[in-house]
Residue, then its C-alpha position, 0 to 999 in steps of 0.5 A: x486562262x491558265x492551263x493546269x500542267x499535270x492534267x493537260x493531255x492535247x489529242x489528235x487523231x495519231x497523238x497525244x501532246x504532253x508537258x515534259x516531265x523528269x521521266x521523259x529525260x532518256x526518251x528525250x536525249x535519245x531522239x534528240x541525240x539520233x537527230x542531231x544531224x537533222x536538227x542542229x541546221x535550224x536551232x541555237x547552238x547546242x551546248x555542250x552538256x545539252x543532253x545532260x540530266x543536269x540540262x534536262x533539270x534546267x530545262x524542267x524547271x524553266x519549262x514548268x515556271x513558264x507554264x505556271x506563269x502562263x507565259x510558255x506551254x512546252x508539250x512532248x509529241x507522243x504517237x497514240x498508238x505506242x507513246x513513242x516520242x516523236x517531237x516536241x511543240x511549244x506556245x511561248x512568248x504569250x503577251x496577254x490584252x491587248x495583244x493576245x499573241x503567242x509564238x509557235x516553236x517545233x521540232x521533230x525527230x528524223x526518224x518521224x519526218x514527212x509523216x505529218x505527225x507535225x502539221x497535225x501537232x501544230x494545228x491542233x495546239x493551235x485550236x488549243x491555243x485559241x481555246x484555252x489561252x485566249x489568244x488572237x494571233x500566233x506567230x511563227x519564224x522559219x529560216x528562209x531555206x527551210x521550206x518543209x517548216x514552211x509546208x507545215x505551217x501554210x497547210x494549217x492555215x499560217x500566211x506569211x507576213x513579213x521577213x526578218x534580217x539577223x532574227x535568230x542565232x541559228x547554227x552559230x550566227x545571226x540568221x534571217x527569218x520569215x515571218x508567218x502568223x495565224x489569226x484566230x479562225x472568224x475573227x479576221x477583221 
């Protein structure tokens, strides 16, 4: 089932998760641009122009085809109380039957770490996921020295499954991952 992209609005008890919009650029750079130091450890390389408005544009558009096409669902991370942006979630790589599975992505901004704004994003776009999307499983990487993204995900309910050599470019070269997944609640075989 495909989500409509204006309308969709995921709460929680201290957010709200939306689709990235045009309007959202200077928020955007500026948390992105604060937290560089906090971010850039575990992502790609950013290029240079990565908080450009022509970047934005780009992403925009891939962003909201993916959603269209059912194949990505890209959502900011808003406090309730103030709208303050706080992060950013994201279901990608949505496969559809037989497999029904998705990845998971996360960031957040280092102003609003260890407030458990992100394992309250997570788990609730993951009951959203299994609701609205359909999906079976959702699967998730962490590098191996990232334990804080670890946290997240085993206190909503993801189980290790595996590890993977050379899985991602993070910071410049081939890194390694651990591997985790969320099956659907009651539908464990």
């Amino acid at each position: 089932m495909q989500a409509p992209l204006r309308e969709t609005l995921v709460t929680t008890e201290r957010l709200v998760l939306v689709p990235p919009f045009k309007a959202d650029y200077a928020e955007w750079a500026d948390l992105r641009e604060r937290s560089r130091a906090h971010l850039e450890p575990w992502e790609p390389v950013w290029p240079d122009d990565v908080h450009s408005k022509a970047d934005w544009s780009r992403r925009l558009k891939a962003w909201h085809h993916g959603w269209r096409k059912g194949r990505a669902y890209i959502f900011l991370i808003r406090r309730q109380n103030d709208n303050r942006l706080v992060g950013g979630v994201s279901i990608t790589n949505v496969r559809t039957w037989p497999a029904q599975a998705a990845n998971m992505g996360y960031w957040i901004g280092a102003p609003y770490e260890g407030n458990g704004y992100m394992r309250e994003a997570v788990g609730t776009l993951c009951a959203w996921a299994f609701e609205i999307l359909d999906l079976w499983r959702i699967e998730a990487g962490t590098l191996p020295g990232n334990e804080r993204s670890q946290r997240v995900l085993t206190s909503v309910g993801f189980e290790r499954e595996g590890f993977a050599r050379d899985y991602l470019e993070i910071a410049g070269k081939r890194e390694d991952h651990i591997l985790f997944a969320l099956v659907r609640p009651g539908q464990r075989r």
